[in-house]
C-alpha positions in Angstrom: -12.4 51.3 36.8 -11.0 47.5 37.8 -7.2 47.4 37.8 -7.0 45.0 35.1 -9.5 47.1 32.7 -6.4 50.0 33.5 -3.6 47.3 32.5 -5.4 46.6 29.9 -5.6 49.9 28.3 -2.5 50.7 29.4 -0.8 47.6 27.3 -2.8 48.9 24.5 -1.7 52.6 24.3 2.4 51.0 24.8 2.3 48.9 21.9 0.0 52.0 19.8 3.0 54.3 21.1 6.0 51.3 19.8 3.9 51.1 16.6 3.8 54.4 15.7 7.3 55.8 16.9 9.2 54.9 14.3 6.3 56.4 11.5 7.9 59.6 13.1 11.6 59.0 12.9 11.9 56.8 10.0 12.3 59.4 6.5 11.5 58.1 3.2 10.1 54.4 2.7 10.6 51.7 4.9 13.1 49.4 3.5 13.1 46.0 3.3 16.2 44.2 5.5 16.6 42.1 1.7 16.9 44.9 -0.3 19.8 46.1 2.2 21.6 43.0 2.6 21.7 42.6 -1.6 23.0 45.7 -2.1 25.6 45.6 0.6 26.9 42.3 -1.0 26.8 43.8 -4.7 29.1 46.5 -3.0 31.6 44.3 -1.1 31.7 41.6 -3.6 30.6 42.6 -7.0 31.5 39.7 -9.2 28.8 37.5 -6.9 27.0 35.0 -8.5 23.8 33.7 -6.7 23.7 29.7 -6.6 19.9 29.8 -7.4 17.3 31.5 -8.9 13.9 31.7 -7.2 10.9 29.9 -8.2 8.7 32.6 -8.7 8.6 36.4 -8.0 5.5 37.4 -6.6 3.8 41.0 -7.1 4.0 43.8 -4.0 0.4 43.0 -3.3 1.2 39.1 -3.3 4.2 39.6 -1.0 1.6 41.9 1.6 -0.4 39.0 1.5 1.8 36.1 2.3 3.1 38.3 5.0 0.1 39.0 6.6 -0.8 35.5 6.3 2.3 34.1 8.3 1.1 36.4 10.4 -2.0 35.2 11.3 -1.0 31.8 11.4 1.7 32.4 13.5 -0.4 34.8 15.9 -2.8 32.3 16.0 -0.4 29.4 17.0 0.5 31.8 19.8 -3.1 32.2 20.8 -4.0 28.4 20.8 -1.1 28.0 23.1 -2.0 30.3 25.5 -5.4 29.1 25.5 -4.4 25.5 26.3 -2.2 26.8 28.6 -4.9 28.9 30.8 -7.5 26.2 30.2 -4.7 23.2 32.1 -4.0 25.8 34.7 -8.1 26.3 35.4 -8.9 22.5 35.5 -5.7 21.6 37.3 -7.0 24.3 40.2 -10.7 23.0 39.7 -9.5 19.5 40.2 -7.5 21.2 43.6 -10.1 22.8 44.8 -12.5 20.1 44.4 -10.1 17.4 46.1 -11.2 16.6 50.0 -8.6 15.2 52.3 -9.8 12.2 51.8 -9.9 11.6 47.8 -6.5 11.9 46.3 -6.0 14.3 43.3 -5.5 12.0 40.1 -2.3 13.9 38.5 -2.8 10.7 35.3 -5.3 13.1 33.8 
């Protein structure tokens, strides 16, 4: 087995581990941080009044969704990047390697 294929595998059973560590600590239902912060501010403060109401209240299922859709965009944002990011690096070596002594490299590009 290459080294990398082992890294690779390796990465993957650390973030299987980080993922489902806390299934076996955590009792009950996971909790939302908004839920949390609401009620601790209905307990230290309990003649609050929020300044606005929101537009709408979306369903569980809804919520899921949006989530999981933020978190595709945003993992693919993260992927794009370092895509462009590897592809520079691979041209800008390409361009080195292809560069004689004589021909200067054209850094413009």
């Amino acid at each position: 087995m290459k080294r990398s294929t082992l890294v690779n595998w390796l990465i993957v059973l650390a973030v299987v581990v980080l993922a489902g560590l806390p299934l076996l600590f955590v009792e009950g239902e996971f909790g939302g941080a908004d839920g949390i912060a609401a009620e601790q501010i209905a307990a230290d403060h309990p003649d609050y009044q929020p300044w606005f109401a929101p537009l709408f209240e979306p369903s569980a299922e809804v919520a899921s969704g949006l989530f999981a859709l933020q978190a595709a965009i945003g993992a693919g944002v993260i992927g794009y990047y370092f895509g462009v990011a590897r592809t520079k690096r691979r041209l800008s070596a390409q361009r080195i390697d292809q560069a004689t002594p004589d021909t200067p490299v054209d850094d413009a590009r």
